[in-house]
C-alpha positions as CSV (number, residue, x, y, z in Angstrom):
1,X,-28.7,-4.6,23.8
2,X,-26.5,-2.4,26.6
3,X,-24.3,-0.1,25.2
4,X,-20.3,-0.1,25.8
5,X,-18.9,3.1,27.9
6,X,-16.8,5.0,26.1
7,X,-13.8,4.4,28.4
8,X,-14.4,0.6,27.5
9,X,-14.5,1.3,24.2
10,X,-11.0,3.3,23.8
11,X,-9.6,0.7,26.4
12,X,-10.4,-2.0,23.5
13,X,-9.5,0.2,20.9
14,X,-6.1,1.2,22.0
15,X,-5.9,-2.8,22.9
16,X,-6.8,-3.2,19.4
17,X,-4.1,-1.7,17.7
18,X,-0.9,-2.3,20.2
19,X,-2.1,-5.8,18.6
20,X,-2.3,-4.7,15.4
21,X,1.0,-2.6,15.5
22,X,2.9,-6.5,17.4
23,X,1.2,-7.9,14.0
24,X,3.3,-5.4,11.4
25,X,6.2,-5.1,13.4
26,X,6.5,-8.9,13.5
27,X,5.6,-9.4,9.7
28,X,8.2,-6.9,8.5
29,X,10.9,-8.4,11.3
30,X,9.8,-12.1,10.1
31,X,12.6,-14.5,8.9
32,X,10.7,-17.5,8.2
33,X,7.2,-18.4,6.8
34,X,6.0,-19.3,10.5
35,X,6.1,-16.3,11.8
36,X,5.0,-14.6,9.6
37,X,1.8,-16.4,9.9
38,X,1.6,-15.7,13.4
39,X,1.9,-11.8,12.7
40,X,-0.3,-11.9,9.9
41,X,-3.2,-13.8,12.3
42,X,-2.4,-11.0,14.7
43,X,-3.4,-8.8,12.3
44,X,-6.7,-10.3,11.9
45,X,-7.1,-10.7,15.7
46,X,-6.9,-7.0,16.0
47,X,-9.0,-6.4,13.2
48,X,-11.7,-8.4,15.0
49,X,-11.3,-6.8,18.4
50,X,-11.9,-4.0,16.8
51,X,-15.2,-4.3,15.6
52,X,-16.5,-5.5,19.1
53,X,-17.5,-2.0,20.1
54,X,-20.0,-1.8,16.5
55,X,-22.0,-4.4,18.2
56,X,-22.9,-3.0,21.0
57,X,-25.0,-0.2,19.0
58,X,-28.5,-1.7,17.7
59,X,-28.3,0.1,14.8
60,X,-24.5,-0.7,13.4
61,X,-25.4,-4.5,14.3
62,X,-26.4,-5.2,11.2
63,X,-23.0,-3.3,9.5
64,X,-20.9,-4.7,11.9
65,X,-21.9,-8.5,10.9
66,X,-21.7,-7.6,7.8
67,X,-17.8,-6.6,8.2
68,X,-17.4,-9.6,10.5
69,X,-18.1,-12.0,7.7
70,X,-16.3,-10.3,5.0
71,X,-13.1,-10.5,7.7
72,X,-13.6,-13.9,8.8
73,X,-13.6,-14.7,4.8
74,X,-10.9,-12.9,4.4
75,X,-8.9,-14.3,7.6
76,X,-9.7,-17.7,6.3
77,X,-8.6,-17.6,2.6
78,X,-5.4,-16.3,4.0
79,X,-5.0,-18.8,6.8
80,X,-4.9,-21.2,3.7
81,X,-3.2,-19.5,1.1
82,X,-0.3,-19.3,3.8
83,X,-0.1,-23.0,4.5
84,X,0.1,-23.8,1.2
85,X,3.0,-21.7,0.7
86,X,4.4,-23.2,3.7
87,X,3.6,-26.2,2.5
88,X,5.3,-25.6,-0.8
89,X,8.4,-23.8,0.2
90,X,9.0,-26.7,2.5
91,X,8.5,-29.0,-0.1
92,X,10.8,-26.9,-2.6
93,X,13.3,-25.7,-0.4
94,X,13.2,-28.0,2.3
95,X,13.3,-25.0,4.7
96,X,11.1,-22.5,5.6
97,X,13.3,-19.8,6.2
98,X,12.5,-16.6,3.9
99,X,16.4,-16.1,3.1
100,X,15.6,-19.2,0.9
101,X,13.0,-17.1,-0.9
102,X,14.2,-15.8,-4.7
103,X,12.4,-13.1,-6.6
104,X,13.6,-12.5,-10.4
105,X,16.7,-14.5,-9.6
106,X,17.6,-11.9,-6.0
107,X,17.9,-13.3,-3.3
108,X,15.5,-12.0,-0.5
C-alpha cells in the first residue's frame, strides 16, 4: 500500500477541518431544521476526510476501518434521527423553522 506525503496529508487535513469548522459555524447560524442537517452532514464529511490519511499506513488500516464503521454508524443514526424530527416538526408545527421550536415553554 503507497504511503501519503506528508505535504498531502496536511493539505487534506487543513481541508478537513475548514470543512469541519463551515459544519459548526453553519449549525450554530442555522434557522431551520434543513440546514442544520446540511451542517451537521458536513460535520461527518470532514470527519471522514479525515481519516483518509490512517489508510494509507499498513499498520493503522485495521484501526482506521475500525473508526470508519463506528462513524458511518454514527453518521447514519443521525441522518435518521434528523429526518424524523423534520418529519415531526413539520408535522406539528407545519414549519420547519427553529424559531417554532419551544423548550420548557421559551421560545428558542
Amino acid at each position: 500500500m503507497p504511503a501519503i506525503d506528508i505535504m498531502s496529508v496536511s493539505v487534506i487535513y487543513a481541508t478537513s477541518f475548514a470543512i469541519l469548522l463551515v459544519g459548526y459555524l453553519a449549525a450554530i447560524s442555522s434557522k431551520d431544521v434543513i440546514r442544520l442537517l446540511i451542517s451537521l452532514e458536513l460535520m461527518f464529511g470532514a470527519v471522514f476526510m479525515a481519516l483518509i490519511p490512517l489508510f494509507s499506513v499498513a499498520f493503522l488500516a485495521n484501526t482506521a476501518f475500525g473508526i470508519a464503521i463506528i462513524t458511518i454508524f454514527t453518521s447514519s443514526g443521525e441522518l435518521l434521527v434528523l429526518i424524523s424530527a423534520i418529519t415531526i416538526l413539520d408535522k406539528q408545527k407545519k414549519d420547519i423553522h427553529t424559531s417554532a421550536i419551544t423548550i420548557g415553554g421559551d421560545r428558542v
